[in-house]
N, C-alpha and C positions, 0 to 999 in steps of 0.2 A: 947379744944378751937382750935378755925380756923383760921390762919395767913390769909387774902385776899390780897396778894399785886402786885395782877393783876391791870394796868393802860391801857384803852384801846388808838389804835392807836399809840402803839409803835411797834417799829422791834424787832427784834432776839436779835442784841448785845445792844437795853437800857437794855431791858429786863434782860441778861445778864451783864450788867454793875449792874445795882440795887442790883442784886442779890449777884452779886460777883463772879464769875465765868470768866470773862470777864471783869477785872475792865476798867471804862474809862479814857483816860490819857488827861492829862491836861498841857498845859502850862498857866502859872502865868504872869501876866503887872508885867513888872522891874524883873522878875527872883527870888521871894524871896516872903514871905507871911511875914506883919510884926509885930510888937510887938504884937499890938493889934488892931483889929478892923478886915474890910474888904477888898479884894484887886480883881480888875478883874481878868477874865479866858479869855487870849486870845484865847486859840482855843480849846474849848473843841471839844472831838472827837466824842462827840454823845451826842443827847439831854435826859439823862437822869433823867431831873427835869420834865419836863410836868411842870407840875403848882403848883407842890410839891417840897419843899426841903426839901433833903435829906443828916441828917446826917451821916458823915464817916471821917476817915484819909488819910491825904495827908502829902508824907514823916515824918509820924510819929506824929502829929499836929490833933487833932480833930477839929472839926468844923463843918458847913452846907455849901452846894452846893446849890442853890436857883436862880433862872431867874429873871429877872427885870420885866417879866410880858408879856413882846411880843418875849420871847424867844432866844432873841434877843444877848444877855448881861447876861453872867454871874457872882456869885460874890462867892469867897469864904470865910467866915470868922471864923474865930479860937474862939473856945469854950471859951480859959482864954486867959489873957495876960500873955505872957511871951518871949525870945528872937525871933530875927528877923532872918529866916530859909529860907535859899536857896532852890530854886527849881528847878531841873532842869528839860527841858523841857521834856514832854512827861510822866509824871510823874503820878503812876495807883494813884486812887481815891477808897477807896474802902467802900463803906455804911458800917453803923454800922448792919442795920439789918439784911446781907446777913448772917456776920459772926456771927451776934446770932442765924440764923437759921438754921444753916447748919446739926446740928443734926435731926433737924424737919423733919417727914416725909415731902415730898414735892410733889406737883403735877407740871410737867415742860407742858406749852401749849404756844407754840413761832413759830413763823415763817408766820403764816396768812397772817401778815401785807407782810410781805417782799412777799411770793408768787404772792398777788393781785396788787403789787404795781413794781414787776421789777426785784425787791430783788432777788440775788445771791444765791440760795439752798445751795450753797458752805458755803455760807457765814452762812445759817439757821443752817444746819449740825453742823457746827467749835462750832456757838456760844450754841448748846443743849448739842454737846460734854463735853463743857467747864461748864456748870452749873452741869451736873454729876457729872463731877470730883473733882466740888470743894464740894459736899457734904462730911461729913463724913463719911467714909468707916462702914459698915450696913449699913446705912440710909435707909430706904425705898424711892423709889420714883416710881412716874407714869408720864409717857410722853404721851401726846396726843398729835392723831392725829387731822386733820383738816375736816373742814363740807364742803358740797357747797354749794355757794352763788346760790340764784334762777338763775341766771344769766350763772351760770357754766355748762352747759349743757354738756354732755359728745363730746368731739373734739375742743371744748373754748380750748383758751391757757393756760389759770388761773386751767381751771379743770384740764388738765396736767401736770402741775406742781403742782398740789394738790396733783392728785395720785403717780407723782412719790414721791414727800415729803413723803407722808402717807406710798408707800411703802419701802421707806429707814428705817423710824421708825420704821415701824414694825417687818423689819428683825432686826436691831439693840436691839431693846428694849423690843420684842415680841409682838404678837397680843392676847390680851383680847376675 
């Protein structure tokens, strides 16, 4: 069976947030997540719902991570009721499925967005590093590289930061 938990039009580090490798941190309205129900995400560090929420733990609390719908507003809310749990700010998030799949072979394909859009190679790099490592040690995986858009003609700025992407990965992780 095949995991798909590619969401198009996202960057390196949601990508990397979903996954787990890169959790995204979060502060909470009022500092504390409570008994029961739901509470805002004042600044989460990345949009790592798209239009899907996503279950995982924050400081130790299961629950879902979910957008209000224009992306705008997030909410957290905890699985059970039970005591009212301090948060402090900055606080990783981390999906429940990153860490079930971490034995999974996995296929890692990140950075497109960030290259065509502005995005920091640095940045693409940190966040492919970080989903590697958080695999379990065997794991198989494959990293791809990137295509070019019709538009990427070879001397475009996008097509040069494609191929230097492509050829980082490919030294790092080897060519196919």
């Amino acid at each position: 069976a095949c995991y798909n938990g590619g969401l198009g039009g996202q960057w390196s580090t949601h990508i990397a947030a979903r996954q787990g490798g890169r959790p995204a941190t979060l502060t909470i309205d009022g500092g504390s997540i409570p008994a029961s129900g739901g509470v805002n995400v004042a600044t989460p560090t990345m949009n790592i719902v798209t239009f899907n929420a996503v279950s995982g733990t924050l400081v130790g609390v299961s629950g879902t991570l979910a957008s209000s719908g224009d992306l705008s507003t997030y909410i957290f809310t905890r699985s059970g009721s039970g005591s009212v749990v301090n948060v402090p700010a900055g606080s990783a998030f981390t999906p429940t499925i990153g860490s079930q799949r971490r034995a999974n072979g996995t296929i890692i394909w990140a950075g497109k967005n960030d290259i065509t859009s502005g995005g920091s190679l640095a940045t693409v790099a940190e966040a492919v590093t970080a989903m590697v490592a958080y695999l379990e040690p065997k794991t198989r995986f494959l990293v791809l590289g990137h295509f070019a858009d019709n538009y990427m003609v070879p001397g475009n700025s996008n097509r040069i930061r494609m191929d230097t992407e492509n050829s980082r990965l490919a030294s790092t992780y080897g060519n196919l």
